[in-house]
C-alpha positions in Angstrom: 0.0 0.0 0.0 1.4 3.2 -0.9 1.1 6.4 1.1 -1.9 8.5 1.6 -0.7 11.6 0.8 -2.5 14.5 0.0 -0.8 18.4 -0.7 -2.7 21.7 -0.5 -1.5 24.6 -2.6 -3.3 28.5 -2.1 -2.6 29.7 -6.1 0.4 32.6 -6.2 -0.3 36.2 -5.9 -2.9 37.2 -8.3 -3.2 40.7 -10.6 -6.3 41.6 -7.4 -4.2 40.1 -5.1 -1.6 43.1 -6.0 -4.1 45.6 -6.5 -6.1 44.7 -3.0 -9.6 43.8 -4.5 -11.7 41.5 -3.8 -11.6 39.1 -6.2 -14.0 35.9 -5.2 -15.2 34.5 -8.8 -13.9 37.1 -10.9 -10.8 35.7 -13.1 -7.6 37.7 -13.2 -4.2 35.5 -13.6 -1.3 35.5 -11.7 1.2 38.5 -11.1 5.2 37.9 -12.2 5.8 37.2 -8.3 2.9 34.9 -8.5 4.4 32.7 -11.3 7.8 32.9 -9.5 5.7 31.5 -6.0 3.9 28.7 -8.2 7.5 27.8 -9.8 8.6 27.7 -6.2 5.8 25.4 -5.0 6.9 23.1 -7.5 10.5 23.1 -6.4 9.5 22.8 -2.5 7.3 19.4 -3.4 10.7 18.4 -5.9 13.2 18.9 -3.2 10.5 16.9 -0.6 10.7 13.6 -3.5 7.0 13.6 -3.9 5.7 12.5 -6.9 2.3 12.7 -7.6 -1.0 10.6 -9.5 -3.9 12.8 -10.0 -4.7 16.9 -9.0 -7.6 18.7 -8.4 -7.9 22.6 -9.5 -10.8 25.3 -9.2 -12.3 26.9 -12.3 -10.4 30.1 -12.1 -7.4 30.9 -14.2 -4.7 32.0 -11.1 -5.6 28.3 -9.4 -4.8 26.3 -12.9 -2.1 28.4 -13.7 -0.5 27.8 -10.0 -1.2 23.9 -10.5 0.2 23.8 -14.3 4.0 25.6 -13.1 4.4 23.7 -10.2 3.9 20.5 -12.1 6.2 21.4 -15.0 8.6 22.3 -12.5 7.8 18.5 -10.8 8.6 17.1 -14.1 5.0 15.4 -14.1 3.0 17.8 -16.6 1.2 14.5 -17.7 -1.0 13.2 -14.9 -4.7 13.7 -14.5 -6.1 17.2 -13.6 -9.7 17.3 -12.5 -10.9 21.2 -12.5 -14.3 21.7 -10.7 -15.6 24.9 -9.3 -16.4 23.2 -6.4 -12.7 24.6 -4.9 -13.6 27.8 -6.5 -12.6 31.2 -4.1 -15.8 32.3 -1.8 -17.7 34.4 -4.6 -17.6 37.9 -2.8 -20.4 39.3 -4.4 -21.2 43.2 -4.5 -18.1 43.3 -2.9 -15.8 41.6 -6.4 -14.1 43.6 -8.2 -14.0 46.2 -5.4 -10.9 47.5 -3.5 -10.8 46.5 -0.2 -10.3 50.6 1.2 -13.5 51.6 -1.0 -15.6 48.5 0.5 -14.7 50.4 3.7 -15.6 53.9 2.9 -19.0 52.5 1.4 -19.9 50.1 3.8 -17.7 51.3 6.8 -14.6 49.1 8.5 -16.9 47.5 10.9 -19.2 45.9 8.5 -16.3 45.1 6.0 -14.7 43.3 8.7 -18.1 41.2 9.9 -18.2 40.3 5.6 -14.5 39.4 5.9 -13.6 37.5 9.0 -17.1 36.3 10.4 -18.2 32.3 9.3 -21.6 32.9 8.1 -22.3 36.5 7.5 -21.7 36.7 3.5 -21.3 40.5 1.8 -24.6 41.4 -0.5 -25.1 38.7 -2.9 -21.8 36.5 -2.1 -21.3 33.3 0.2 -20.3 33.5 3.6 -17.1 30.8 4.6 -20.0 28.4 5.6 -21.7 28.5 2.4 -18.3 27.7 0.9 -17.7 25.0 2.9 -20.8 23.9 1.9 -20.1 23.3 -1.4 -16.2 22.4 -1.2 -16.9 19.8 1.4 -18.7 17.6 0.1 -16.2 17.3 -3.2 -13.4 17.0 -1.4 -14.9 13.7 0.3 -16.7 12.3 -2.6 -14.0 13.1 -4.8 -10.7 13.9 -3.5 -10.6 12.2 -0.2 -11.2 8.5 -1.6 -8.3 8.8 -4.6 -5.7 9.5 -1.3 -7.3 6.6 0.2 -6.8 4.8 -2.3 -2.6 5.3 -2.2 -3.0 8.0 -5.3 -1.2 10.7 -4.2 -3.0 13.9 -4.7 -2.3 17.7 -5.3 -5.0 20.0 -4.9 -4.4 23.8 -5.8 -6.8 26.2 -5.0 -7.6 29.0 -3.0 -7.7 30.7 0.5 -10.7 30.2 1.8 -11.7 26.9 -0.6 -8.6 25.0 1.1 -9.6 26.2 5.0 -13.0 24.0 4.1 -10.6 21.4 3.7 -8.0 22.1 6.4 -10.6 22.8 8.9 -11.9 19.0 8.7 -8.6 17.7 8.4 -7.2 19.9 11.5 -10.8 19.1 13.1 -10.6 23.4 13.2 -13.8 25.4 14.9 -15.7 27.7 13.0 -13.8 30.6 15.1 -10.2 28.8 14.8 -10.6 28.7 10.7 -11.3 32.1 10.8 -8.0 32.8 12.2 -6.0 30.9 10.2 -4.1 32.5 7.1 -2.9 31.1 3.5 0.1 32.2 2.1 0.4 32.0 -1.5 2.2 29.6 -3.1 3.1 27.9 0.2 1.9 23.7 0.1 0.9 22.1 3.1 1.8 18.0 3.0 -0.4 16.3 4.9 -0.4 12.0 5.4 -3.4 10.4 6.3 -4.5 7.3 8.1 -6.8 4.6 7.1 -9.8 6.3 8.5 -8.9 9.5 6.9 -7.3 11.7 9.9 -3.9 13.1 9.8 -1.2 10.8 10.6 1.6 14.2 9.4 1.5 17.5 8.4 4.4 19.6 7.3 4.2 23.4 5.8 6.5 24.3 4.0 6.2 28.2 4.5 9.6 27.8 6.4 
């Protein structure tokens, strides 16, 4: 039996990332530092020996494009790539496309902040983090979950608040502790799992 191993990958910096919108659904691909933190994903999961049987990728351009460097950079461009918006960003809303500073001279800071960091207030028209979950959950077990059971070792690349979903059951994470918890860009996240689908390791490499 091979290992269960499954790697979670926030996309690199995107253009909104650089220009502090909010970007949720909306498209925009990754900046020059962004390619250069996909590129480096890639060489953290080279210099680790993994090698890997199937990904998983959202619908959005900066998620693929984070998944596709860090495989050419693996040296394993050819396995199976499964895109599904399931592990799409939280869809922001009224609030896409909007810099964060205007959202608070709109709406004010307060309210901003309730839309940013609470788990299931969503902005006008968006999903909350509970609504994402909602639909990111249930993928990642019907879909993802049973591949790494299976000994195929899995990449998933994605995005912020897509991956706490998945990190919060893994980690067995509160509502209040997920909210606290932050992505960086670019940065994978190795986890190992047991039989039953709990985490036997975790390493970050963000170090």
């Amino acid at each position: 039996m091979s290992e269960r191993l499954l790697v979670l990958v926030r996309h690199g910096q995107s253009e909104w990332n650089l220009k502090n919108l909010f970007t949720g659904w909306k498209d925009p691909d990754l900046t020059e530092l962004g390619v250069a933190e996909a590129k480096s994903a890639g060489q953290k999961l080279k210099q680790q020996g993994l090698v890997f049987d199937v990904a998983f990728t959202s619908a959005l351009t900066r998620a693929q494009h984070t998944l596709d460097l860090a495989l050419k950079e693996l040296g394993q461009t050819g396995i199976p790539v499964t895109k599904n918006l399931a592990l799409n960003e939280r869809d922001y809303g009224d609030l896409s496309g909007l810099n964060k500073d205007d959202a608070r001279k709109k709406w004010g800071e307060e309210q901003v902040l309730i839309w940013r960091r609470s788990y299931d207030v969503p902005p006008p028209g968006g999903e909350s983090l509970k609504d994402t979950l909602a639909r990111t959950l249930p993928y990642y077990v019907q879909e993802i979950l049973p591949c790494v059971l299976r000994g195929e070792r899995t990449l998933v690349s994605a995005h912020g608040n897509s991956l706490r979903a998945l990190i919060m059951v893994l980690e067995k994470l509160s509502p209040e502790q997920i909210l606290k918890r932050e992505l960086a860009t670019g940065v994978p996240i190795i986890y190992r799992l047991n039989p039953d689908a709990t985490v036997a390791s975790k390493l970050d490499l963000a170090v």
